[in-house]
C-alpha positions as CSV (number, residue, x, y, z in Angstrom):
1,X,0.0,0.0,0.0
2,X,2.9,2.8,1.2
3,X,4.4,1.8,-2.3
4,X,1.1,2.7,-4.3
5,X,1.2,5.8,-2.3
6,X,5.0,6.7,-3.0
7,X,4.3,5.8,-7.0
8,X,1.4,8.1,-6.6
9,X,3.3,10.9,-5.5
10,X,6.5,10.5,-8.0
11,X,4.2,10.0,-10.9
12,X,2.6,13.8,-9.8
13,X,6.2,14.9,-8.7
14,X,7.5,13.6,-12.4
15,X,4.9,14.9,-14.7
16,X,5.2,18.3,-12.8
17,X,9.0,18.9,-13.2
18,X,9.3,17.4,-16.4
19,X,6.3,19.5,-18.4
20,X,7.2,22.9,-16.3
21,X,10.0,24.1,-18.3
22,X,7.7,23.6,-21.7
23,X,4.7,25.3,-20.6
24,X,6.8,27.6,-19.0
25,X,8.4,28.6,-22.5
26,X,5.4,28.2,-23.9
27,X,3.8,31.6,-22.5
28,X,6.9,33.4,-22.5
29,X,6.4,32.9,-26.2
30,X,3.4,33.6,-26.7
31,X,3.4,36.5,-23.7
32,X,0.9,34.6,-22.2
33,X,1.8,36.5,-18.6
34,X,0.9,37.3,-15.3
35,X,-0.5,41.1,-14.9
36,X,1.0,43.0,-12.2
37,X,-1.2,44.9,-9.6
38,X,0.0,48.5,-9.4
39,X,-1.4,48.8,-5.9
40,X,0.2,47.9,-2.7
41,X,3.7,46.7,-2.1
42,X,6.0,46.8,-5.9
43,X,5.9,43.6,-7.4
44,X,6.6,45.0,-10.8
45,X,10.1,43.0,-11.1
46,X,7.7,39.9,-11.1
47,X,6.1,41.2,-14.6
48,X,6.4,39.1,-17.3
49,X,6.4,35.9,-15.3
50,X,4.4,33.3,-16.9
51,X,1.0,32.2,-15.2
52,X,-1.3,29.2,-15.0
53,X,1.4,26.9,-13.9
54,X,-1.8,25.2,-11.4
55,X,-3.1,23.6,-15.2
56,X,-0.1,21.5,-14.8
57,X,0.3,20.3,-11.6
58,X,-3.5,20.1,-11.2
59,X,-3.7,17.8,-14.1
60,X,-0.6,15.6,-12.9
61,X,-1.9,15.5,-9.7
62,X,-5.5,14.5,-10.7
63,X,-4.2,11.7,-13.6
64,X,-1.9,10.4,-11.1
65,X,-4.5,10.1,-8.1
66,X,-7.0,8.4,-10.5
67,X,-4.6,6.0,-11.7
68,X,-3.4,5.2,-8.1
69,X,-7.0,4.8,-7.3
70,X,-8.1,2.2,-9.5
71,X,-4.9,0.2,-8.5
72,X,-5.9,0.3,-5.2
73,X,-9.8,0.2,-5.0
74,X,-11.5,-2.0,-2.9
75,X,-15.0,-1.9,-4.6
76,X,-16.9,0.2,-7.1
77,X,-17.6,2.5,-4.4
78,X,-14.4,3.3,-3.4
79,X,-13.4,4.3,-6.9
80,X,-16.4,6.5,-6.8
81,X,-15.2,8.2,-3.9
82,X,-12.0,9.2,-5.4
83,X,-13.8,10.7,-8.1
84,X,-15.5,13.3,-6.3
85,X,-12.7,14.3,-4.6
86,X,-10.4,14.8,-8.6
87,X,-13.8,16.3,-9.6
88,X,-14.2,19.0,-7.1
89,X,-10.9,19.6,-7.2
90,X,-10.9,20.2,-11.1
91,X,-14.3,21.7,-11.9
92,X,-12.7,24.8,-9.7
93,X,-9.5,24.3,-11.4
94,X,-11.5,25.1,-14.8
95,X,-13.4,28.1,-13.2
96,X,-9.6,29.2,-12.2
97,X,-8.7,28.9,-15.6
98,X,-11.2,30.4,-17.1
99,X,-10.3,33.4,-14.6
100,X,-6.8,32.8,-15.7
101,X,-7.1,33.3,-19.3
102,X,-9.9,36.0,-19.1
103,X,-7.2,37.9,-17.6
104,X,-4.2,37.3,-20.1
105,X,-6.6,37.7,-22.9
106,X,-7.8,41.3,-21.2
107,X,-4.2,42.3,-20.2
108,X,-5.8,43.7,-16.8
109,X,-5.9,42.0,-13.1
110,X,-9.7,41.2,-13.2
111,X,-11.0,38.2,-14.8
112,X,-14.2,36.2,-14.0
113,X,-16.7,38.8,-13.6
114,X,-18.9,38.0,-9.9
115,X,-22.2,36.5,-10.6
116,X,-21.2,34.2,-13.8
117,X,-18.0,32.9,-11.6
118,X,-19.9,32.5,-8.4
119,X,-22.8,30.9,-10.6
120,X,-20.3,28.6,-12.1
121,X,-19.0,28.0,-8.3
122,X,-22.4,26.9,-7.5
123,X,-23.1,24.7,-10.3
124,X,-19.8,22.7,-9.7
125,X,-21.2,22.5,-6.0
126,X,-24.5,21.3,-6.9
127,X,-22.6,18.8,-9.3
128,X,-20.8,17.2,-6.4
129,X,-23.8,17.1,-3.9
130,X,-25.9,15.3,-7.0
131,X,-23.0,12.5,-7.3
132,X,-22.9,12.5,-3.3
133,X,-26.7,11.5,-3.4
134,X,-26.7,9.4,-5.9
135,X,-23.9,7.2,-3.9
136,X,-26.4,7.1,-1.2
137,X,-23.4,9.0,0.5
138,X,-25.7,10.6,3.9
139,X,-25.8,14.4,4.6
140,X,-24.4,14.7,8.0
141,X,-21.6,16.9,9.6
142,X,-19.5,16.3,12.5
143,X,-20.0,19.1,14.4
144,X,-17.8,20.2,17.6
145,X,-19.6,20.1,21.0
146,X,-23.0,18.8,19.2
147,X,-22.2,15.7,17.4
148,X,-23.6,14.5,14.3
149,X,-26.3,16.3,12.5
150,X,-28.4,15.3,9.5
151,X,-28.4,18.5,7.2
152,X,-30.6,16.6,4.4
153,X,-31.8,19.0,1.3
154,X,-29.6,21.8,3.5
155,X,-26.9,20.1,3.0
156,X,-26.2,21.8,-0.8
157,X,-26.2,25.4,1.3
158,X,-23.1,23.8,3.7
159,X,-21.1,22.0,1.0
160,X,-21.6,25.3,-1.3
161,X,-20.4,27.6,1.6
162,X,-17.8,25.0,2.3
163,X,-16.1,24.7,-1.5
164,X,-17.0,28.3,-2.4
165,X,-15.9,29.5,0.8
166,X,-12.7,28.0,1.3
167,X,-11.4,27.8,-2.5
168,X,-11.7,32.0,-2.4
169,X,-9.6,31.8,1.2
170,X,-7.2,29.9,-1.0
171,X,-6.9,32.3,-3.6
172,X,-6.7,35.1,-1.7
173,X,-3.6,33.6,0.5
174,X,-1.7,33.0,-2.9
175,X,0.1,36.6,-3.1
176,X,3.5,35.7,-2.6
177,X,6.3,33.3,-4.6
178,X,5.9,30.0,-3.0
179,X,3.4,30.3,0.1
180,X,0.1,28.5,-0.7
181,X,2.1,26.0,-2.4
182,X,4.1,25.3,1.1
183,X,0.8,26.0,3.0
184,X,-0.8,23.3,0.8
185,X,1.8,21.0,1.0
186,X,1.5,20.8,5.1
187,X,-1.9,20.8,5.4
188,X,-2.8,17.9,2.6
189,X,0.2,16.2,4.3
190,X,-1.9,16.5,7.8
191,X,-4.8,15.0,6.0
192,X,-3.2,12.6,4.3
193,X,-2.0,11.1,8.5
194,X,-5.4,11.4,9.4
195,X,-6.7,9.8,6.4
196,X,-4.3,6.8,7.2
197,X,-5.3,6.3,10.9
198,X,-8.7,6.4,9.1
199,X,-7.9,3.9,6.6
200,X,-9.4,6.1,4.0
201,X,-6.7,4.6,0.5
202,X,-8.5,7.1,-1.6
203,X,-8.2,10.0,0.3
204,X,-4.7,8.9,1.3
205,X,-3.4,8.6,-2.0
206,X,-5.3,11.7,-3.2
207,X,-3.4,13.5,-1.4
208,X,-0.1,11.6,-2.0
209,X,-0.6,12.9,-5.4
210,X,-1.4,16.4,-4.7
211,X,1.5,16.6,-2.6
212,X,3.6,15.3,-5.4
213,X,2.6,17.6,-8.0
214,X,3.0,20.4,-5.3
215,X,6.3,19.8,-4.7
216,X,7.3,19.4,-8.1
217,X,5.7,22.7,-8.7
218,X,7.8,24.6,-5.5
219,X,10.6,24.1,-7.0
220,X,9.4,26.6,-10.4
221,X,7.3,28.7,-8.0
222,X,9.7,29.4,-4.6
223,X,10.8,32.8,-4.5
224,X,11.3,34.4,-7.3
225,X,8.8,32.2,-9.1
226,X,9.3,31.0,-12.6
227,X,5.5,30.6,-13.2
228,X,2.7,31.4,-11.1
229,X,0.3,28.9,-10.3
230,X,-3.0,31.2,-11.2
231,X,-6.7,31.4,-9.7
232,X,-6.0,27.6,-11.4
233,X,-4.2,26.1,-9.0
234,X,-5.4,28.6,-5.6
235,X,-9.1,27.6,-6.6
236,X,-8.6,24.1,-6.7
237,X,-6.6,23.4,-3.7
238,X,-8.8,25.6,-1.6
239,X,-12.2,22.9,-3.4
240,X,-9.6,19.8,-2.6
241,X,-9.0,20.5,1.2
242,X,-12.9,21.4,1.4
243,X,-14.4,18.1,-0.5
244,X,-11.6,15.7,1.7
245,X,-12.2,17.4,4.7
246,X,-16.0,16.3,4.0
247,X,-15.2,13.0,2.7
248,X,-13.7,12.1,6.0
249,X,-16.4,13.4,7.9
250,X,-14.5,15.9,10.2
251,X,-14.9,19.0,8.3
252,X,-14.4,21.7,10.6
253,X,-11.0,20.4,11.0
254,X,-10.3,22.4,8.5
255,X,-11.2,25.7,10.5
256,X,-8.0,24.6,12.4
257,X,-5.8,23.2,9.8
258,X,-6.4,26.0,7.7
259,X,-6.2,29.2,10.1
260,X,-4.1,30.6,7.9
261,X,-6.5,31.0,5.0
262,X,-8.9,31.9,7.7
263,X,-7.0,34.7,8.9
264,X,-6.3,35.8,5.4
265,X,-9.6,35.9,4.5
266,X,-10.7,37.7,8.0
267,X,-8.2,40.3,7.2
268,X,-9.7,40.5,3.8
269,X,-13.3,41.3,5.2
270,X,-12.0,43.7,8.1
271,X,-10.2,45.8,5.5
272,X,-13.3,45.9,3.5
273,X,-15.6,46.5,6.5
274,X,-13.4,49.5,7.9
275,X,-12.7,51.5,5.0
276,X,-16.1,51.1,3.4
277,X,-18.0,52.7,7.0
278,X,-15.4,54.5,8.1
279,X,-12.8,55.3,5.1
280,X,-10.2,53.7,7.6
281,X,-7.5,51.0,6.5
282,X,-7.5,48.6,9.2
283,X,-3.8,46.9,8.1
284,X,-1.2,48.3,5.9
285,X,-3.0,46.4,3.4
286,X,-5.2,43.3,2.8
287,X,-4.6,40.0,2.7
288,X,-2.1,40.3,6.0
289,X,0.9,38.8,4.1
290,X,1.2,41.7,2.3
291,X,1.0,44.0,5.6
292,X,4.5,42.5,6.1
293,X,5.6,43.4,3.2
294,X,4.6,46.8,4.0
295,X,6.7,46.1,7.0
296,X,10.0,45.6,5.1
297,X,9.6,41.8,5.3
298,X,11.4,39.8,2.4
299,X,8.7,37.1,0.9
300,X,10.8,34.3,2.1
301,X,10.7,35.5,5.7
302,X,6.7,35.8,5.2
303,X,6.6,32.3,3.9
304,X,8.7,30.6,6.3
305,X,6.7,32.5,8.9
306,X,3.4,31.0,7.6
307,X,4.7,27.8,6.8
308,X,6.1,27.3,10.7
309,X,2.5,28.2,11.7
310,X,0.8,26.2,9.8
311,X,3.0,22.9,10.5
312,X,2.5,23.8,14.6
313,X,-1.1,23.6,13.8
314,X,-0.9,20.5,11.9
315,X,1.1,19.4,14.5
316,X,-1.5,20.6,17.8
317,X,-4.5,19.2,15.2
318,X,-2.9,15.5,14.2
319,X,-2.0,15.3,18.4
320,X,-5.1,15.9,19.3
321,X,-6.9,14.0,17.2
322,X,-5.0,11.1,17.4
C-alpha cells in the first residue's frame, strides 16, 4: 500500500518537473503572462512571469490520483469516492482557468466577472452534492460540542459555503512566490496522517498525489517564481482541502488546519468593512501577508513564517486528534 502511495506521488512529482520548463516557455512565447497589480507593495520585477502553472500540476496530480485509485480500490464505491474528490478539485480548477485566461486575454488583473463565476461556483457545488446522493453517500456533519447532524436538502447550502468558501480563502492567500504551495503541501500532508489512521486509500493517496505535484511545482514557483500557479491552481486546492475534509467526515478540521486561510480571508473582510464605514485602513493592506511586506519583510521571511504556523497547527491538530 505505502508503495502505491510513494508511485502516486513521484508520478505527480515527475509529470510536474518534467512539463514545467515547456509550458513555461510556452507563454513566454506567446506572452501569455501574469498582470501585475500597481497597488500595494511593488511587485513590478515579477512582470512578465508566466502564469497558469496550477493547469499543470493540477492535471498531474488529478491523472496520477485516478490511476493510483483504480490500482488500489476495494470496490466500485471506493473508486467513486476518489472521483469526487479529482472532480471537485478540477471543476474549480477550470473556473480558475477560465479566470486565468480572461485575464491574459484582457491584459488587466480582473478576470471572471462576480455572478457568472460565483454561478459557475455553485453549479460545480450542486454537481458534487448530486454524485454524493446518488452514492447514497448521507448528509451529516460532525460538528464540535454537538455531534452528528443530518443537514438533508440543507446540506447543498453547507457543502456550497464550504467549497465556495474555502477555495476563495485559497486564492486570496496565494500573493507571494511560494506560500500557498508550502501551505498546501502541510496541510494535505496532515490529512493525508489522518486519512491513514482512518484507513481512508482514496483519500490517502489523493493527497499523495497532490502533494507530489506540489512539490514538483515549488521548486518553479519558490521565490522568485518561474511561473505562477493562477486562480487555477489557488481555486482548486482551496475545493480539494474542502471536499476531503467532508469525505472524511471531520470538516471543521479544516477551521484549524487552515487558520491561515482563515486569517487571510478575515483580514480581507475587516479591510473591506473598515474603509467602506469608516474610510479607515485597518492593516497596511489586505490579505495580511502583504501588511509584512509593507513592514520591510522579504517574501521568504513571510513564507517561512506562515509555513512554521501552519506545521504547529498541523502538529497541535494531528496530536489531538489522534
Amino acid at each position: 500500500m505505502l508503495s502505491d502511495n510513494l508511485w502516486a506521488f513521484t508520478r505527480a512529482f515527475i509529470v510536474t518537473v518534467i512539463f514545467m520548463p515547456a509550458l513555461i516557455k510556452f507563454l513566454k512565447q506567446s506572452k501569455e503572462q501574469a498582470v501585475i497589480r500597481k497597488l500595494g507593495p511593488d511587485h513590478q520585477s515579477k512582470a512578465g512571469t508566466p502564469s497558469i502553472g496550477g493547469a499543470l500540476f493540477i492535471a498531474a496530480a488529478a491523472l496520477s490520483a485516478i490511476i493510483g485509485g483504480f490500482a488500489m480500490a476495494d470496490g466500485q464505491q471506493s473508486i467513486f469516492h476518489m472521483l469526487i474528490l479529482v472532480l471537485a478539485m478540477l471543476a474549480f480548477g477550470i473556473i480558475g482557468g477560465i479566470d486565468d485566461v480572461l485575464k491574459l486575454i484582457n491584459h488587466t488583473d480582473d478576470g471572471f466577472r462576480f455572478k457568472p463565476k460565483l454561478a459557475a461556483q455553485s453549479l460545480s457545488a450542486l454537481l458534487v452534492m448530486l454524485i454524493m446522493w446518488a452514492l447514497k453517500i448521507p448528509f451529516i456533519v460532525q460538528v464540535p460540542l454537538i455531534g452528528t447532524i443530518n443537514l438533508g436538502i440543507f446540506y447543498f447550502i453547507f457543502l456550497w459555503f464550504w467549497l465556495v468558501g474555502w477555495s476563495n480563502a485559497t486564492n486570496l492567500t496565494d500573493g507571494l512566490d511560494g506560500l500557498l504551495t508550502g501551505i498546501s503541501i502541510i496541510v494535505y500532508g496532515a490529512y493525508t496522517w489522518i486519512a491513514m489512521g482512518m484507513h481512508n486509500n482514496m483519500v490517502v493517496i489523493f493527497n499523495f498525489a497532490v502533494i507530489g505535484a506540489l512539490a514538483g511545482f515549488m521548486l518553479f514557483n519558490k521565490p522568485k517564481a518561474k511561473i505562477f500557479m493562477g486562480d487555477t491552481g489557488s481555486l482548486a486546492l482551496g475545493a480539494g482541502l474542502a471536499i476531503e475534509s467532508i469525505v472524511l467526515g471531520i470538516p471543521f478540521s479544516l477551521l484549524w488546519f487552515g487558520l491561515v486561510f482563515v486569517v487571510e480571508t478575515l483580514s480581507v473582510i475587516i479591510q473591506t468593512v473598515g474603509y467602506h464605514f469608516w474610510k479607515k485602513r485597518i492593516f497596511p493592506m489586505a490579505p495580511i501577508h502583504h501588511s509584512f511586506e509593507k513592514f520591510g519583510w522579504a517574501e521568504w521571511q513571510i513564507d517561512l513564517l506562515f509555513w512554521l504556523i501552519t506545521f504547529a497547527l498541523a502538529f497541535v491538530g494531528i496530536a489531538y486528534m489522534s
